[in-house]
N, C-alpha and C positions, 0 to 999 in steps of 0.2 A: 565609491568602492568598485574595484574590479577583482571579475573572475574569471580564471584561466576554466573552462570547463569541457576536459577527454570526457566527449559523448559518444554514445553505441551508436552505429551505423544505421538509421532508418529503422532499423530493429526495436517495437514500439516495446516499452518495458511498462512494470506496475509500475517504477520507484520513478525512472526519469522524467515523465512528463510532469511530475508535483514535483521535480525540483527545479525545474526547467520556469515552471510556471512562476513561483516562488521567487526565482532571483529577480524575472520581469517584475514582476508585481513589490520586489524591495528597490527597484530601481537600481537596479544592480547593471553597470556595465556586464554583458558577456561575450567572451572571447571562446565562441565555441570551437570545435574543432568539426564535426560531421552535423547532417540535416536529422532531423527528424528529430520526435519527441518533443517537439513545440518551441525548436531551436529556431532565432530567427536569420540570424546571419551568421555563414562560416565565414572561418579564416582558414586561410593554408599555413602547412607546419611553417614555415618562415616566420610569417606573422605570429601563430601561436606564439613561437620561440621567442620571439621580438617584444611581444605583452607579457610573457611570462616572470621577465626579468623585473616588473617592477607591479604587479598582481601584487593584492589582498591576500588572496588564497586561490590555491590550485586544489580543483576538484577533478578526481578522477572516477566516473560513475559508470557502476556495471555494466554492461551488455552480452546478453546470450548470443552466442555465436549459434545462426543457424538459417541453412541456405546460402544465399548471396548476399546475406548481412555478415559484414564481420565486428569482430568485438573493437572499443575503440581503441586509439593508437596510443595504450600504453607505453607504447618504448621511447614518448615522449618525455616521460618523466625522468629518467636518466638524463638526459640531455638539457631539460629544466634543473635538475638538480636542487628543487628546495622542499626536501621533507618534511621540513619545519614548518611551513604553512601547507602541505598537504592533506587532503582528505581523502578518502575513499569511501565510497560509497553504492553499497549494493542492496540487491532485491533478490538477490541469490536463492534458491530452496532445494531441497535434498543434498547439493554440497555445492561448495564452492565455484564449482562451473554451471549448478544451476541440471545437473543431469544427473541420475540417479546412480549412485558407486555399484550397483548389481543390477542383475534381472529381476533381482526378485525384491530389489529395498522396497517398492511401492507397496507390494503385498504382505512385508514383514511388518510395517505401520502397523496393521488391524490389530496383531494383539501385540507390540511394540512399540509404543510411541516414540520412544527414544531410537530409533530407527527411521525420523524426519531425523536428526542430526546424521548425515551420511560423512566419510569419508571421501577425498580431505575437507573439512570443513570451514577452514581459513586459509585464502589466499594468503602466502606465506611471504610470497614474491613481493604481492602487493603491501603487507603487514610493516616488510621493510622499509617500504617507500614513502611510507602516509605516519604523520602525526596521529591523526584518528582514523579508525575505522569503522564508518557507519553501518549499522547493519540492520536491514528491516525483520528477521527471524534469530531473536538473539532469548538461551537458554539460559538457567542459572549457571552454570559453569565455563559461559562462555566470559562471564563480568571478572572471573580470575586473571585476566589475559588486559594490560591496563588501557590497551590502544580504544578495546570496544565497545563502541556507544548505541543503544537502542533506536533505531530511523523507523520508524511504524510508517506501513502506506498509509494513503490520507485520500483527499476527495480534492481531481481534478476541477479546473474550472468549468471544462466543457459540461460537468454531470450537473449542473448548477439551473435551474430553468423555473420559469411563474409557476406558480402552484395552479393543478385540474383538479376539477368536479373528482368526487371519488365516484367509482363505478365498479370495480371490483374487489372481493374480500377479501383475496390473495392474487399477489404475483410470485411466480417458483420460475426460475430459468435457470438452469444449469449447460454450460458448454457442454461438459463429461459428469456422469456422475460415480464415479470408481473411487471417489477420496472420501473419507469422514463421515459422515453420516449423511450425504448427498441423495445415496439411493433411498434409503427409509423414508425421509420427508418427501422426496420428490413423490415416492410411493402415494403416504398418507395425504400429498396434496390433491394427488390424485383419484384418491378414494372419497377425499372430500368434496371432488366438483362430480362426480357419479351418483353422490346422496340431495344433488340440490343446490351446493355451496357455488359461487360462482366466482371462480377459480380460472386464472390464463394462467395456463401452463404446455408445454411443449410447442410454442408457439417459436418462430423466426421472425424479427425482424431488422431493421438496418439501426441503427445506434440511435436516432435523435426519437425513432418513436418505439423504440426499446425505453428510453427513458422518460418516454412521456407517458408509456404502460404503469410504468413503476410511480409516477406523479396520480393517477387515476383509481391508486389500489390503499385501499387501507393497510396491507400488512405484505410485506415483503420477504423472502425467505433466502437466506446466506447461508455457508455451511462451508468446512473446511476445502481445500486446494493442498496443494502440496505444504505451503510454506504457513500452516497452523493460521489461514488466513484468508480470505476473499474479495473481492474487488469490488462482490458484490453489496458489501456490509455498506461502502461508500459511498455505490450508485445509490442505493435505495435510501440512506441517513441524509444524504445531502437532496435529498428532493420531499421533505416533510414526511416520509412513510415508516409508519413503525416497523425495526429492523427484527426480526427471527436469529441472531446469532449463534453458530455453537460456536460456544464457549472455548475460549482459547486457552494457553497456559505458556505461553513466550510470552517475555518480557518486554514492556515499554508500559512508557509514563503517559496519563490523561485517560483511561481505560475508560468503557462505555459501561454505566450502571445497570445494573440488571432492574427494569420496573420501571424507568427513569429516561432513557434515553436509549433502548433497546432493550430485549425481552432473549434472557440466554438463554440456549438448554444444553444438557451434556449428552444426554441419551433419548431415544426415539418415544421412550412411556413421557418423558417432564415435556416434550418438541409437542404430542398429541394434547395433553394434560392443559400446557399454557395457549397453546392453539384455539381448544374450548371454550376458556373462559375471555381471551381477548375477542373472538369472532363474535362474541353478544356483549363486547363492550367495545364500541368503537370510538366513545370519545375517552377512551385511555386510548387507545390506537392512534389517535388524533395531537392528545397530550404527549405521548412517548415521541413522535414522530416530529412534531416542534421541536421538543429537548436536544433529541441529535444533531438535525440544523443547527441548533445553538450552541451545542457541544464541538462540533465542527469547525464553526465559525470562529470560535475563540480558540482552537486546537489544531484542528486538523485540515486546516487549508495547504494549499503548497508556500503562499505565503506566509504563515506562522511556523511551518516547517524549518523553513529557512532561516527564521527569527530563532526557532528552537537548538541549530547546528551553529549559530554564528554565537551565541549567548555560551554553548559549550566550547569554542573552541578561543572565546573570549577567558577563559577560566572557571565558569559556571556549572555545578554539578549536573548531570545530566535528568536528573532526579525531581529538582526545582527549574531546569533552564525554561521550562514554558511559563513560567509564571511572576518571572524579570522582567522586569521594563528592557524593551531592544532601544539598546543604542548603536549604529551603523557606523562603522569607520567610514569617516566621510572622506 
């Protein structure tokens, strides 16, 4: 199988490095167009143009434009001309550019929810061009529209590493804490390593012992982002640690059980409440944080991703497509 795949410039996203990862790991020729996000080899538009004409499928995957990264060179698709095996494929949040429609969308969230859906909220340009449109923050009203299909973030390879000694009770690291209920738990984590609890929180470090912090801690803490969702639910599920999730409410298939393979909460009394009674049980901390690994590995790799978008766009409902046997156009 070959893939035509328009990738973001350098510009590292949540969505593209699991898709990225995905097509390698399906054995999948790629014909990418730009570096980054775990591309191994570019082609220049000529060649794209030149693969494009006898590709499997043409994937067109989001990229934010910002700085000296620019978004990729969608105006190759015109020139491709085959909508019919096109995809699209974003990680987009607050709207369709990935940037907030006001000053004030981010702060209309708190008692708004429906206010993550910003305007415009579908690339309309792009709608045209693609067969489907994958989308990783997809609402009930968004499945009225027949192009769009649920793409949930997933757990790169890199976060993937031998299981550590546990050593601490919690891990909390937040980039910002202005989304979701960031600040209150960040709060309460922090009120908890003040009483005794030993707690790494507000700590810096470089990525590979950022996640070897998170292999070392019984219970990990996630919590929303813009896009009803966190990058961090992954890191910390894909290295055996029992995940703290708040609760989401967009739509996609293979969802993490609450008690089973993370621990939800929706509000900061259920976040302290479940906090409690996990801190003096840690071999459920132990068994939860297996389950997600496991949960993971049959779900939410970048590899089974791929297996999940190629099953849909083989005729498979979007619904059941993880739980098909994948067969590869060879």
């Amino acid at each position: 199988m070959k893939i035509v795949a328009i990738t973001p410039d350098r510009k590292l996203n949540a969505l593209a490095p699991l898709i990225i990862d995905g097509l390698y790991d399906n054995n999948i020729e790629v014909i990418a167009t730009d570096p980054g996000n775990g591309v191994k080899n570019v082609y220049s538009d000529d060649e794209v143009l030149e693969h494009a004409k006898d590709a499997d499928y043409i994937f067109a995957i989001f990229g934010k434009i910002r700085g000296q990264h620019r978004s990729g060179k969608y105006h190759l698709l015109d020139k491709i001309n085959r909508p019919e095996v096109t995809a699209y494929i974003t990680d987009s949040e607050w709207t369709c550019t990935s940037y907030p429609d006001s000053t004030t969308q981010t702060k209309e969230v708190e008692s708004d929810p429906s206010r993550h859906r910003g305007h415009p909220w579908i690339n309309e340009w792009m709608y045209e061009r693609c067969r489907w449109y994958f989308k990783r923050i997809v609402f009930p009203e968004d499945l009225k529209r027949d192009k769009i299909i649920p793409c949930y973030l997933g757990a790169w390879n890199r976060y993937f590493g031998a299981p550590e000694e546990k050593k601490f009770d919690i891990f909390c690291s937040f980039g910002q804490i202005e989304n979701g209920l960031r600040r209150p738990t960040h709060n309460h984590c922090l009120e908890l390593k003040n009483t005794g609890r030993n707690v790494l929180i507000n700590k810096k470090f470089d990525f590979d012992t950022y996640l070897k912090m998170i292999r070392r801690s019984w219970i990990g803490v996630s919590g929303w982002g813009a896009g009803n969702c966190c990058m961090r639910m992954w890191e910390i599920s894909s290295n055996r640690t029992c995940c703290f999730i708040q609760k989401p409410f967009i739509i996609y298939p293979n969802k993490f059980a609450d008690g089973e393979s993370c621990v939800y909460y929706s509000t900061i009394e259920e976040f302290k409440e479940k906090m409690e009674f996990y801190l003096d049980n840690k071999e459920e901390c132990a068994r939860i944080g297996q389950n997600a690994y496991d949960h993971i590995m049959k779900y939410h790799t970048g590899k089974k991703r791929i297996q999940y978008m190629l099953n849909v766009m083989q005729g498979y409902d979007w619904r059941i497509a993880s739980e098909i046997e994948f067969n590869k156009i060879s």
